[in-house]
Backbone and ligand atoms as CSV (ligand in chain L), in Angstrom:
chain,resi,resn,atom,element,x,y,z
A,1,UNK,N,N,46.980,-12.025,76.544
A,1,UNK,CA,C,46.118,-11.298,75.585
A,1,UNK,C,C,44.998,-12.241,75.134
A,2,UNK,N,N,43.651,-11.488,75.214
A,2,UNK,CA,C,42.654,-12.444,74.507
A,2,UNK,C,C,41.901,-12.092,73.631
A,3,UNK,N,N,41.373,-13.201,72.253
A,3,UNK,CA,C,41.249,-12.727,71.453
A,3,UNK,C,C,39.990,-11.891,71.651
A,4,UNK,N,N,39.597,-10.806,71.065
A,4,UNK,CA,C,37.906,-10.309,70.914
A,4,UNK,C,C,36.964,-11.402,70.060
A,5,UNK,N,N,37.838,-12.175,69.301
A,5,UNK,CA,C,37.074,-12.898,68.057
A,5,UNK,C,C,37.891,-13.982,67.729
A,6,UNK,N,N,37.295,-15.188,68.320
A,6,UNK,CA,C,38.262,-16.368,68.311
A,6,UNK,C,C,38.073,-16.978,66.936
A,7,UNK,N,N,38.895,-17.497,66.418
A,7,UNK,CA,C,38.347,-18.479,65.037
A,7,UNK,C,C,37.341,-19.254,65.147
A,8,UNK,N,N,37.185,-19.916,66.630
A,8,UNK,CA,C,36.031,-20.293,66.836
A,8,UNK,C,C,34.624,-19.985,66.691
A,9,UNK,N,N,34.702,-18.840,67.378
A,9,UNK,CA,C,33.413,-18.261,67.337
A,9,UNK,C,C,32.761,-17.474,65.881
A,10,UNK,N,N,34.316,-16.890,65.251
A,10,UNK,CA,C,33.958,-16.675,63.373
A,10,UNK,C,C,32.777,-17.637,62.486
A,11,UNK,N,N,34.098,-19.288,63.089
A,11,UNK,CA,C,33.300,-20.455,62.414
A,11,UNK,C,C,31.833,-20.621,62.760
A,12,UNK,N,N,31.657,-20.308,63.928
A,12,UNK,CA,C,30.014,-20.658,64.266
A,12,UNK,C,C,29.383,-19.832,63.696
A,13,UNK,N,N,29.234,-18.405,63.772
A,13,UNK,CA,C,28.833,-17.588,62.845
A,13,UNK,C,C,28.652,-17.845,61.206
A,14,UNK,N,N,29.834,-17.932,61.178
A,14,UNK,CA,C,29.438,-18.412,59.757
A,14,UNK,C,C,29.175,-19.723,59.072
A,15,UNK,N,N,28.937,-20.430,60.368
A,15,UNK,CA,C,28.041,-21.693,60.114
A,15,UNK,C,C,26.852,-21.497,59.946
A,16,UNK,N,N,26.281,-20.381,60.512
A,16,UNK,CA,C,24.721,-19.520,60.851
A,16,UNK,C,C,24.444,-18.579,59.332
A,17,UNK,N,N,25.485,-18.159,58.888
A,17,UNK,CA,C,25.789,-17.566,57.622
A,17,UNK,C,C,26.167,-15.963,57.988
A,18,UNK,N,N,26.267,-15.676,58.593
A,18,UNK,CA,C,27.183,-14.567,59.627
A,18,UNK,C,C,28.066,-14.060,59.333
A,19,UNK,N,N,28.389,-13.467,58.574
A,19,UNK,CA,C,29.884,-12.752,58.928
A,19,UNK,C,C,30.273,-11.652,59.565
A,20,UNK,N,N,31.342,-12.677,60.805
A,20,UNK,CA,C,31.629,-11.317,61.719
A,20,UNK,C,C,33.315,-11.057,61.448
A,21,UNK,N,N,33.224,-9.728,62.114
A,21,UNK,CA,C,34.662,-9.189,61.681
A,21,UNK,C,C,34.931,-8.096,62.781
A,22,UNK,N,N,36.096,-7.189,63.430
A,22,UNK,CA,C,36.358,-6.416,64.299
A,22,UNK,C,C,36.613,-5.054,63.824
A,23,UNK,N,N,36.373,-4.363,64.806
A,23,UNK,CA,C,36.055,-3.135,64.268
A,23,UNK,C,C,37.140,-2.283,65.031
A,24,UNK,N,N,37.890,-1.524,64.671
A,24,UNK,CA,C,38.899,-0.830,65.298
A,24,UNK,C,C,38.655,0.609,66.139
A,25,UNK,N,N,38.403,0.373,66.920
A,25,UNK,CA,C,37.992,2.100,68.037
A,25,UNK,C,C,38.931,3.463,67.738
A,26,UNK,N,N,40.392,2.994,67.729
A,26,UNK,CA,C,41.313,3.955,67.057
A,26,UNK,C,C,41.064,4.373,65.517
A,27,UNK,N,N,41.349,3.429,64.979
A,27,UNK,CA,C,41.022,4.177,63.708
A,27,UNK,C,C,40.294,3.311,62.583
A,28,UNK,N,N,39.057,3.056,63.171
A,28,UNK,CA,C,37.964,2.616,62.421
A,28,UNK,C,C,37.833,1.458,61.370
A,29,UNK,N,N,38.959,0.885,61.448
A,29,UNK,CA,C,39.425,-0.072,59.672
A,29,UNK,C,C,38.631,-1.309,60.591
A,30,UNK,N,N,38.119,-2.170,59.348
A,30,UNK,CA,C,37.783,-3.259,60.118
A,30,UNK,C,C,38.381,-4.529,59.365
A,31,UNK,N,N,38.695,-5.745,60.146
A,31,UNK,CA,C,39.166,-6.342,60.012
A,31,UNK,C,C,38.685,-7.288,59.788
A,32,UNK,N,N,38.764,-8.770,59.000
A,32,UNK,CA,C,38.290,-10.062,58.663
A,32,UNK,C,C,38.576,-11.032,57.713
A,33,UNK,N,N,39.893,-11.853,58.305
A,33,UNK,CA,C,38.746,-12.460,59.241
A,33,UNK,C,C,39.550,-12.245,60.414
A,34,UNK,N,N,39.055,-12.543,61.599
A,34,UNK,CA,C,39.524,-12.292,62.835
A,34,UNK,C,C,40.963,-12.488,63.321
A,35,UNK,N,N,41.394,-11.926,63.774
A,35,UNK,CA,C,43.292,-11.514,63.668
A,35,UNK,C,C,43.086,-10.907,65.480
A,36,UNK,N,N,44.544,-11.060,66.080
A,36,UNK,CA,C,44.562,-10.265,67.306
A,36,UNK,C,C,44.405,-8.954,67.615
A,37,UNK,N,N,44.753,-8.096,66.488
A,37,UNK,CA,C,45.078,-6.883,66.170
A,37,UNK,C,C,44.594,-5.734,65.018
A,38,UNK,N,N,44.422,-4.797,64.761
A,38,UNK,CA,C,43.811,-3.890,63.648
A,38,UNK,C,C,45.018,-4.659,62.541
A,39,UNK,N,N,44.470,-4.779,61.515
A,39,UNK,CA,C,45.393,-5.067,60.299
A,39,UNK,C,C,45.787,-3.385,59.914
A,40,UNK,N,N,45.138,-2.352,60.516
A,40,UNK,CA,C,46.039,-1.054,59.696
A,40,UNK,C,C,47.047,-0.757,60.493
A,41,UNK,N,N,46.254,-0.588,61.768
A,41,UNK,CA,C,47.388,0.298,62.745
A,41,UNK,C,C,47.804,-0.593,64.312
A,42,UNK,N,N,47.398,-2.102,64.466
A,42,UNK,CA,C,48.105,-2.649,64.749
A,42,UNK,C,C,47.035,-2.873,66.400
A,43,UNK,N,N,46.451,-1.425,66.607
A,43,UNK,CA,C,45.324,-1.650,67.554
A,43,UNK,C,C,45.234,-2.905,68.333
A,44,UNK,N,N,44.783,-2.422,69.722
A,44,UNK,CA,C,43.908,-4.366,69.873
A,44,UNK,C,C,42.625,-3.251,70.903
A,45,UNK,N,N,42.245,-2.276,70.841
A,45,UNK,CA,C,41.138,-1.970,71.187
A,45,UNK,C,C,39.628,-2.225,70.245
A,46,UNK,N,N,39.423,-3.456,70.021
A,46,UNK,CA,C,38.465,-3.655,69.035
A,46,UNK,C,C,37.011,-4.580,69.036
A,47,UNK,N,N,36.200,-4.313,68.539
A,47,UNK,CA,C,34.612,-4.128,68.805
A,47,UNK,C,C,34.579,-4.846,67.325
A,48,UNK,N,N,33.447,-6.555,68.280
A,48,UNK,CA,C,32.963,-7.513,67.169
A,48,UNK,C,C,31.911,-6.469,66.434
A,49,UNK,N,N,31.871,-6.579,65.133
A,49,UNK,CA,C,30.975,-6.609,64.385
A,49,UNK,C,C,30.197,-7.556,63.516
A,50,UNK,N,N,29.520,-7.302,62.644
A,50,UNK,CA,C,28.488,-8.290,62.344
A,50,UNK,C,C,28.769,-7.373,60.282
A,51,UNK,N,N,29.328,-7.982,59.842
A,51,UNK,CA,C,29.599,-7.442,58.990
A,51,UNK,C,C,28.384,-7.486,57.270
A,52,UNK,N,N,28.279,-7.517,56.056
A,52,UNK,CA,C,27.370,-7.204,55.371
A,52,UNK,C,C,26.959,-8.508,54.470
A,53,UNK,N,N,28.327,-8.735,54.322
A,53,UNK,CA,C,29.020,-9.509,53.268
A,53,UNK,C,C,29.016,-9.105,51.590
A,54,UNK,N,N,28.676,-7.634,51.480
A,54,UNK,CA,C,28.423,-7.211,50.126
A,54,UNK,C,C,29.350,-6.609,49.765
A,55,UNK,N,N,30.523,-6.888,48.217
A,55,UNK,CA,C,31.135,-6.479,48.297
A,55,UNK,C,C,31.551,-6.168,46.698
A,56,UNK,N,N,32.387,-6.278,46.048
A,56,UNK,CA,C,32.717,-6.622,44.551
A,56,UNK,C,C,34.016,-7.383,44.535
A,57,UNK,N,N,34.073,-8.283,43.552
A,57,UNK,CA,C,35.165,-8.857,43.231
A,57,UNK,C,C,36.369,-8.122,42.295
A,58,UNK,N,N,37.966,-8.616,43.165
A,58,UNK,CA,C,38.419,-7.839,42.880
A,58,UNK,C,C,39.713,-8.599,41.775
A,59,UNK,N,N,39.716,-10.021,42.255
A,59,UNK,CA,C,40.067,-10.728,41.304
A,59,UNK,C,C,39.552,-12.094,41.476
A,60,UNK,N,N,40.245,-13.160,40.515
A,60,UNK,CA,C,39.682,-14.528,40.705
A,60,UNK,C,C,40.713,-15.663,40.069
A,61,UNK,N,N,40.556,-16.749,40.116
A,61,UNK,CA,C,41.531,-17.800,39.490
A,61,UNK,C,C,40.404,-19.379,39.873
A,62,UNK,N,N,40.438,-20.196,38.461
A,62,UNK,CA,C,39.374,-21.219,38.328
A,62,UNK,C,C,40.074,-22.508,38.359
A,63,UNK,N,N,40.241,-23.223,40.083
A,63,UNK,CA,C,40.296,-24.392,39.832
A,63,UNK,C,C,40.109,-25.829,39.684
A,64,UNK,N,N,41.713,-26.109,38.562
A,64,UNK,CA,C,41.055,-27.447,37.738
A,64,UNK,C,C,41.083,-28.785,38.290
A,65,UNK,N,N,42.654,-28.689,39.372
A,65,UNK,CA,C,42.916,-29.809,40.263
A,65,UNK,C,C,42.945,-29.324,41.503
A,66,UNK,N,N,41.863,-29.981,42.131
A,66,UNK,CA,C,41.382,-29.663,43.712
A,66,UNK,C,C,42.107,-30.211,44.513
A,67,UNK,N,N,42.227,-29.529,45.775
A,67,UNK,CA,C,42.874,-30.787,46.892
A,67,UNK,C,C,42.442,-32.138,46.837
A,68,UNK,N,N,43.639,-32.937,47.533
A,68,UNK,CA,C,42.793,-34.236,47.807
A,68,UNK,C,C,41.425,-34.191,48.500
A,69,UNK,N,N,40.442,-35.016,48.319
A,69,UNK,CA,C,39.244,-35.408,48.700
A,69,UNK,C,C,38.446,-34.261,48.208
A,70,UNK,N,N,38.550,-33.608,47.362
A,70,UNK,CA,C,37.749,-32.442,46.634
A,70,UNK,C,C,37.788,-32.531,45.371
A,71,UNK,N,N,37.980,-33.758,44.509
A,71,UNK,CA,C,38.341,-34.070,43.653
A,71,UNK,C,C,37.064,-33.813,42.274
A,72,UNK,N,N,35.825,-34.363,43.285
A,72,UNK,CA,C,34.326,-33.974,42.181
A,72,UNK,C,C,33.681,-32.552,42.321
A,73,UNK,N,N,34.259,-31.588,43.080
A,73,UNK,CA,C,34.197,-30.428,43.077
A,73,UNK,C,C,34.653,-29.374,42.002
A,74,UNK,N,N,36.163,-30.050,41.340
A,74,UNK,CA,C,36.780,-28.882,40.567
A,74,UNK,C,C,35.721,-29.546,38.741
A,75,UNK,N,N,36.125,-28.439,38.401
A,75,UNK,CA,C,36.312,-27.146,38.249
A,75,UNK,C,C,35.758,-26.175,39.029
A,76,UNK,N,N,36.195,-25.329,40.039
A,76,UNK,CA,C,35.233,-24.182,40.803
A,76,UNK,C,C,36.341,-23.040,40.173
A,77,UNK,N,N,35.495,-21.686,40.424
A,77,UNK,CA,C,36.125,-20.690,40.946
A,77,UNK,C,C,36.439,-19.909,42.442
A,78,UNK,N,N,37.204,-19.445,42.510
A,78,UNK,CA,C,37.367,-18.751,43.768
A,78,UNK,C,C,37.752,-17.325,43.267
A,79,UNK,N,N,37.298,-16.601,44.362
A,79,UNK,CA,C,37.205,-15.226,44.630
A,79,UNK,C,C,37.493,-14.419,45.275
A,80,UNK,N,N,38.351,-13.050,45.492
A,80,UNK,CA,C,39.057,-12.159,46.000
A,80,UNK,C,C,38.007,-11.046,46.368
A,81,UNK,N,N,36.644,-10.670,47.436
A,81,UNK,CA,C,36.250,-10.002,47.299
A,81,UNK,C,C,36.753,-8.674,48.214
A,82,UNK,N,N,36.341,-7.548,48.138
A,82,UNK,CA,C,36.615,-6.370,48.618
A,82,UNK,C,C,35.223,-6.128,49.465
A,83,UNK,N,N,35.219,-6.336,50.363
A,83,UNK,CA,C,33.841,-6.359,51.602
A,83,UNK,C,C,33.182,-4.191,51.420
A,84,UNK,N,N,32.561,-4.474,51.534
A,84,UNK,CA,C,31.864,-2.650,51.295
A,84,UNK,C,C,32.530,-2.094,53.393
A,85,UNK,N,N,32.563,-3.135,54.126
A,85,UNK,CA,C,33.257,-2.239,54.929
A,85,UNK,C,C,34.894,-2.520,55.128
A,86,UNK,N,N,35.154,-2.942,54.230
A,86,UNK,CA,C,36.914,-3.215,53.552
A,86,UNK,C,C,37.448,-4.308,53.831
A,87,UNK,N,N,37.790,-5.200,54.273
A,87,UNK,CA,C,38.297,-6.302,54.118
A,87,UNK,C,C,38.311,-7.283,52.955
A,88,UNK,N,N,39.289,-7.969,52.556
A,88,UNK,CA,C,39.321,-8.784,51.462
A,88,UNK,C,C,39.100,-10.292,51.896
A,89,UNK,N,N,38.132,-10.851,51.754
A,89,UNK,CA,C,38.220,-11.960,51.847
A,89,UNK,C,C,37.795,-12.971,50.577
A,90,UNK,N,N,38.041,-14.407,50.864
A,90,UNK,CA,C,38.353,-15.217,49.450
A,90,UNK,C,C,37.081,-15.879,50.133
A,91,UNK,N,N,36.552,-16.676,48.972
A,91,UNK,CA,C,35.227,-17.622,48.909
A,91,UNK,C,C,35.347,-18.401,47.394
A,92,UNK,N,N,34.145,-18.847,47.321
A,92,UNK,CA,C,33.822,-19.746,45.813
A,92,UNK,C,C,32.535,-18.305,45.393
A,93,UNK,N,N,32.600,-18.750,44.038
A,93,UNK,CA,C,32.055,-18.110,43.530
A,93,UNK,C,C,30.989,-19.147,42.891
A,94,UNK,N,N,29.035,-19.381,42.389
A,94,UNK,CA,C,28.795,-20.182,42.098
A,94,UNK,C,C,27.632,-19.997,41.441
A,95,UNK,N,N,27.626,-18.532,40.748
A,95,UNK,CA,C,26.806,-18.409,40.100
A,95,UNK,C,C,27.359,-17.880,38.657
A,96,UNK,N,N,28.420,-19.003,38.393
A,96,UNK,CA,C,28.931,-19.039,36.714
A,96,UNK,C,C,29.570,-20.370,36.426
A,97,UNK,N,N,28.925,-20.900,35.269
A,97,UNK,CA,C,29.978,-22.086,34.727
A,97,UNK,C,C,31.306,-21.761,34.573
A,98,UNK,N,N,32.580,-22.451,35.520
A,98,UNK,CA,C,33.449,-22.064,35.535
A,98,UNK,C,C,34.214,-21.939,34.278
A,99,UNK,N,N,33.810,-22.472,32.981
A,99,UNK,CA,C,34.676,-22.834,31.261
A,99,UNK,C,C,34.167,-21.440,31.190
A,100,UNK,N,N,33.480,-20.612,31.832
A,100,UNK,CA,C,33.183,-18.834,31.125
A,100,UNK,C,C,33.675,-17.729,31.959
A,101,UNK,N,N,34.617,-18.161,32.797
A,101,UNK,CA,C,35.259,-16.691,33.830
A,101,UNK,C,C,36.103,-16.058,33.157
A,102,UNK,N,N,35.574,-15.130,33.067
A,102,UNK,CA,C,36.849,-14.060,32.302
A,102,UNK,C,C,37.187,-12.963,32.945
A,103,UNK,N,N,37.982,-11.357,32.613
A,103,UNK,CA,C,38.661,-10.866,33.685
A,103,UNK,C,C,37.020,-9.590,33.607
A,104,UNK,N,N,35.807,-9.911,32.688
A,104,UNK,CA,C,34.021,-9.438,33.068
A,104,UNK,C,C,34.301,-9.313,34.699
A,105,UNK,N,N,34.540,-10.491,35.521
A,105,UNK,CA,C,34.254,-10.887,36.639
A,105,UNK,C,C,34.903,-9.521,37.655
A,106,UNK,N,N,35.868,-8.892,37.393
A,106,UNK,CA,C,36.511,-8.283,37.992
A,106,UNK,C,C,35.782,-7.114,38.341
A,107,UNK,N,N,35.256,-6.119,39.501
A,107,UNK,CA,C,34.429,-5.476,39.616
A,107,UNK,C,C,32.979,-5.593,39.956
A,108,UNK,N,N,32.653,-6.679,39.742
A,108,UNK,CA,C,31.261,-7.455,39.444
A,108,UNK,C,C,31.155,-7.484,40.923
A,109,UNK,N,N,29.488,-6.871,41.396
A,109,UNK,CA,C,29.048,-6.595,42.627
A,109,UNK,C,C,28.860,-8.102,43.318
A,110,UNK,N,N,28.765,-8.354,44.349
A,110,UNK,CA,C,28.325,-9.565,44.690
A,110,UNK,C,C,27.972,-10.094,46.343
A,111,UNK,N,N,27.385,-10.902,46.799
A,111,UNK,CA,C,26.633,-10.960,47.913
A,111,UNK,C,C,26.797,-12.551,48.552
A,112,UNK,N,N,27.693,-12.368,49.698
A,112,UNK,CA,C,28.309,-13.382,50.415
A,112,UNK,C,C,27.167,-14.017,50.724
A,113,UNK,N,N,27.214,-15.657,51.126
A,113,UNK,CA,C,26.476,-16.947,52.011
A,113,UNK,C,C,27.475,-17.507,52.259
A,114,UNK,N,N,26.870,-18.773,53.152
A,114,UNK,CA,C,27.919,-19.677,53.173
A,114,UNK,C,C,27.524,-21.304,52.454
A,115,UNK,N,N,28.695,-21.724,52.454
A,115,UNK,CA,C,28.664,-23.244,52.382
A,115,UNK,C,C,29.213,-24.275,53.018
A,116,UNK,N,N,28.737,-25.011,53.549
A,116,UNK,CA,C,29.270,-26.219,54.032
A,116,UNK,C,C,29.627,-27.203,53.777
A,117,UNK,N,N,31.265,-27.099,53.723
A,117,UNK,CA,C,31.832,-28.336,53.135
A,117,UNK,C,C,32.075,-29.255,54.017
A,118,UNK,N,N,31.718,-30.571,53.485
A,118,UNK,CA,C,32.150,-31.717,54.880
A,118,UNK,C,C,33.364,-31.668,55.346
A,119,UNK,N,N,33.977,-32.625,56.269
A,119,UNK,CA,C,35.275,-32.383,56.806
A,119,UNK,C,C,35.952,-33.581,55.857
A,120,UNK,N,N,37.241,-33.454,55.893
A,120,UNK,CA,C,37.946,-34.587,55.668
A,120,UNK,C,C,38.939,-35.044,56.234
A,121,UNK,N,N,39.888,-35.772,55.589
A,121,UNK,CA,C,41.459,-36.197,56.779
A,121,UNK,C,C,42.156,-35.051,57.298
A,122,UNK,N,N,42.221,-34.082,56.960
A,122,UNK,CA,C,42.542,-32.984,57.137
A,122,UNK,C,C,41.881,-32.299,58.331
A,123,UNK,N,N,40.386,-31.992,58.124
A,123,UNK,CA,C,40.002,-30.702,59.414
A,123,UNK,C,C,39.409,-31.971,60.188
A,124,UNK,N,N,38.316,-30.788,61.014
A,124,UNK,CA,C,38.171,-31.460,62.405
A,124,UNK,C,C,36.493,-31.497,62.155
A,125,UNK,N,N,35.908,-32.256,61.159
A,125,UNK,CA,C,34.718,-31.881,60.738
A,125,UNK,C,C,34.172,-30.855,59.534
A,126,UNK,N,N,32.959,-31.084,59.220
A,126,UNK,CA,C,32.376,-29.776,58.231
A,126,UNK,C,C,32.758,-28.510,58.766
A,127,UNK,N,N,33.320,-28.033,57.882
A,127,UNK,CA,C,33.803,-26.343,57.595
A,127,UNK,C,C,33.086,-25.192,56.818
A,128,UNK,N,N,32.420,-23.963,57.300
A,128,UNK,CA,C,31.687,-23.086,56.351
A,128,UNK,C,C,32.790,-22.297,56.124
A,129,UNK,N,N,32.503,-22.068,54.706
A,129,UNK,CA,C,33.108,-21.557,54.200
A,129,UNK,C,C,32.454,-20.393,53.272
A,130,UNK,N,N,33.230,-18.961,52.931
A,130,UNK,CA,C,32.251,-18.433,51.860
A,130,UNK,C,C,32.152,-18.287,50.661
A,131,UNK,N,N,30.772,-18.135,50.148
A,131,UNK,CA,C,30.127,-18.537,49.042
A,131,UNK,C,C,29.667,-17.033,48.369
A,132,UNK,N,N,30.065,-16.738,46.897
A,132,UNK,CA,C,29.575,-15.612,46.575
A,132,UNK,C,C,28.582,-15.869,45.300
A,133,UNK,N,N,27.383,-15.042,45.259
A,133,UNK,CA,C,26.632,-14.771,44.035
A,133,UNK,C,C,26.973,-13.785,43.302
A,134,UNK,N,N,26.523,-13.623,42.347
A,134,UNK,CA,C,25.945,-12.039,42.289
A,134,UNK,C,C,24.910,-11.180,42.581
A,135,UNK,N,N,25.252,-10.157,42.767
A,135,UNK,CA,C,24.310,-9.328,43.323
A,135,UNK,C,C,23.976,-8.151,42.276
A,136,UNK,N,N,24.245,-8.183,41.009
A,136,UNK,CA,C,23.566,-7.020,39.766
A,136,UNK,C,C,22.491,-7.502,39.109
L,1,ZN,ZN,ZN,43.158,0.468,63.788
């Protein structure tokens, strides 16, 4: 079996600021981030897409102690968004001082980028990752 959408090719994309995701021929759900299979109905007949990244947040949690080597980063928030063509995916959020997140945030429209975090002992190089604004 091979993938339609390798993690690889996600990452490059969204090194570009891209977000791609698969699209299900059976029954339309789309998926992201890239998985072998439809996350509804299990499918593997599925078609890359190029997804919006606009979505609303659906929850969040602000943190205080970061992984190792991310140490001058925290306080951040991170974010649970709900993609407008459905998928949930998590990012930073970075258009609020994190000492003011409250459960306001929940619902709050907002509009994916990316960011590039360097690599550390851990990965295999800089990693994009996503980044949300707002979008109201
Ligand atoms: Zn499906």
């Amino acid at each position: 079996m091979e993938y339609k959408l390798s993690f690889k090719e996600y990452h490059k994309a969204l090194m570009k600021n891209k977000l791609m995701g698969l699209k299900c021929k059976e029954c339309g759900t789309v998926t992201c981030p890239p998985q072998m299979s439809c996350s509804s109905c299990t499918g593997f007949d599925l078609d890359v897409t190029e997804l919006s990244g606009k979505g609303k947040i659906t929850t969040y949690t602000t943190v205080y102690v970061a992984a190792e080597g991310r140490e001058s980063e925290a306080p951040y928030i991170i974010v649970l968004v709900e993609l407008e063509e459905g998928p949930w995916i998590m990012g930073n959020l970075y258009d609020l001082d994190p000492s003011r997140a409250s459960l306001d945030l929940i619902g709050r429209p907002v509009q994916m980028g990316t960011r590039i975090f360097p690599g550390d002992k851990y990965s295999d190089g800089p990693a994009a990752r996503p980044a949300f604004r707002f979008a109201d």
